[in-house]
C-alpha positions as CSV (number, residue, x, y, z in Angstrom):
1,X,63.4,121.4,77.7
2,X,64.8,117.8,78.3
3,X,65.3,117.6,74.3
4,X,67.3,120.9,74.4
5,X,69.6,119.7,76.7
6,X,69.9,117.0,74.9
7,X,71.2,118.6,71.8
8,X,73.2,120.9,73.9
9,X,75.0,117.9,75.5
10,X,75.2,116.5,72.0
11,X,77.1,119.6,70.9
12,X,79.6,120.1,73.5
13,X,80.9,116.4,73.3
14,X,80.8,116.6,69.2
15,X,83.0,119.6,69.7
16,X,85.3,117.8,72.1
17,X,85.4,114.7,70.0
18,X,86.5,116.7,67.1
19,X,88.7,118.4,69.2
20,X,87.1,121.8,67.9
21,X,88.4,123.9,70.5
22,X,87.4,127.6,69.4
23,X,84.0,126.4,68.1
24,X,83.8,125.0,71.8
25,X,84.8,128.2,73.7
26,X,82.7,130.3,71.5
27,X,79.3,128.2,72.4
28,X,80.1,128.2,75.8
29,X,81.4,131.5,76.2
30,X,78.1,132.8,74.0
31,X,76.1,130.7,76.7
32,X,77.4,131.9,80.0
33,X,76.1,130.6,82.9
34,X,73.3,129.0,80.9
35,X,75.6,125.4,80.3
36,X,76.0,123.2,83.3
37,X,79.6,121.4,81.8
38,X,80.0,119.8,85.5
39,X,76.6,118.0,85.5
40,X,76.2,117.3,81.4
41,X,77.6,113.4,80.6
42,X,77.3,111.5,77.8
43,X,75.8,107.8,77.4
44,X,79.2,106.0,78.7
45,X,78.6,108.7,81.8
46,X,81.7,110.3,80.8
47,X,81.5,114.4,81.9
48,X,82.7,116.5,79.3
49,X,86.0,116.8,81.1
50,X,86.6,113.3,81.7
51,X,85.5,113.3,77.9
52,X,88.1,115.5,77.2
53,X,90.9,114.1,80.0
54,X,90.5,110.5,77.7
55,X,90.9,111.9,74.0
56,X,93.5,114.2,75.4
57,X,92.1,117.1,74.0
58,X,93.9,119.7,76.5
59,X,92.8,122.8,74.7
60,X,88.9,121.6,75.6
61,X,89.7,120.7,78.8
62,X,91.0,123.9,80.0
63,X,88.6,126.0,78.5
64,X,85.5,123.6,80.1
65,X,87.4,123.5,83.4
66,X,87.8,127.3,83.2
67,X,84.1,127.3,82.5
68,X,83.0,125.0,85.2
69,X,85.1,127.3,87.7
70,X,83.8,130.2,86.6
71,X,80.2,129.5,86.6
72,X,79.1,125.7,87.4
73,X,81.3,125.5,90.9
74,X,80.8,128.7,92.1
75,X,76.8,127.8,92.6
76,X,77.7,124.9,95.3
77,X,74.5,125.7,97.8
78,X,77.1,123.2,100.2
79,X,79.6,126.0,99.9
80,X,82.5,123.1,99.3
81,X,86.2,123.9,99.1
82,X,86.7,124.3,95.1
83,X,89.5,122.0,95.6
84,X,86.8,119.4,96.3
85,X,84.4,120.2,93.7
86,X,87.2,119.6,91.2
87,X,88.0,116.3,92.5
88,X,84.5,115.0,92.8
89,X,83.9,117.1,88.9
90,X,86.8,114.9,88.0
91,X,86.5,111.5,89.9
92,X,83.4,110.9,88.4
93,X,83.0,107.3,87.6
94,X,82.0,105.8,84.5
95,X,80.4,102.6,82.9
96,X,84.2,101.8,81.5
């Protein structure tokens, strides 16, 4: 399971990297609910949209915050403003 996310992860922020937008709508779109883009980070604990936010790749960042939205917020058990959720999804720190 933990190796699947792995790869998963590994997939998304290869997509952002290369700025492969489509490719990266199409997995997640394919993957509904099934990818948690708010929680997934990468070894420098950037989240994929912070990941995205830095190589201003705006194209993936709209499509994983339309994603995150969609699915990933909506499931707050704390029932948080979304406002919030975006700035805490956003805020996030990392080991830069």
């Amino acid at each position: 399971m933990l190796e699947n996310a792995n790869n998963e992860t590994q997939t998304i922020f290869k997509f952002i990297a290369k700025n492969e937008y489509k490719k990266l709508g199409q997995y997640l779109e394919k993957s509904g609910n099934g990818v948690n883009v708010v929680d997934i980070e990468e070894s420098r604990q950037y989240t994929a949209l912070t990941f995205a936010a830095f190589k201003n790749h705006t194209k993936c960042f709209r499509i994983l915050y339309e994603h995150g939205c969609r699915f990933n917020l909506t499931l707050d058990k704390n029932k948080k403003p979304m406002a919030k959720l975006l700035q805490i999804w956003a805020d996030r720190l990392t080991d830069e």
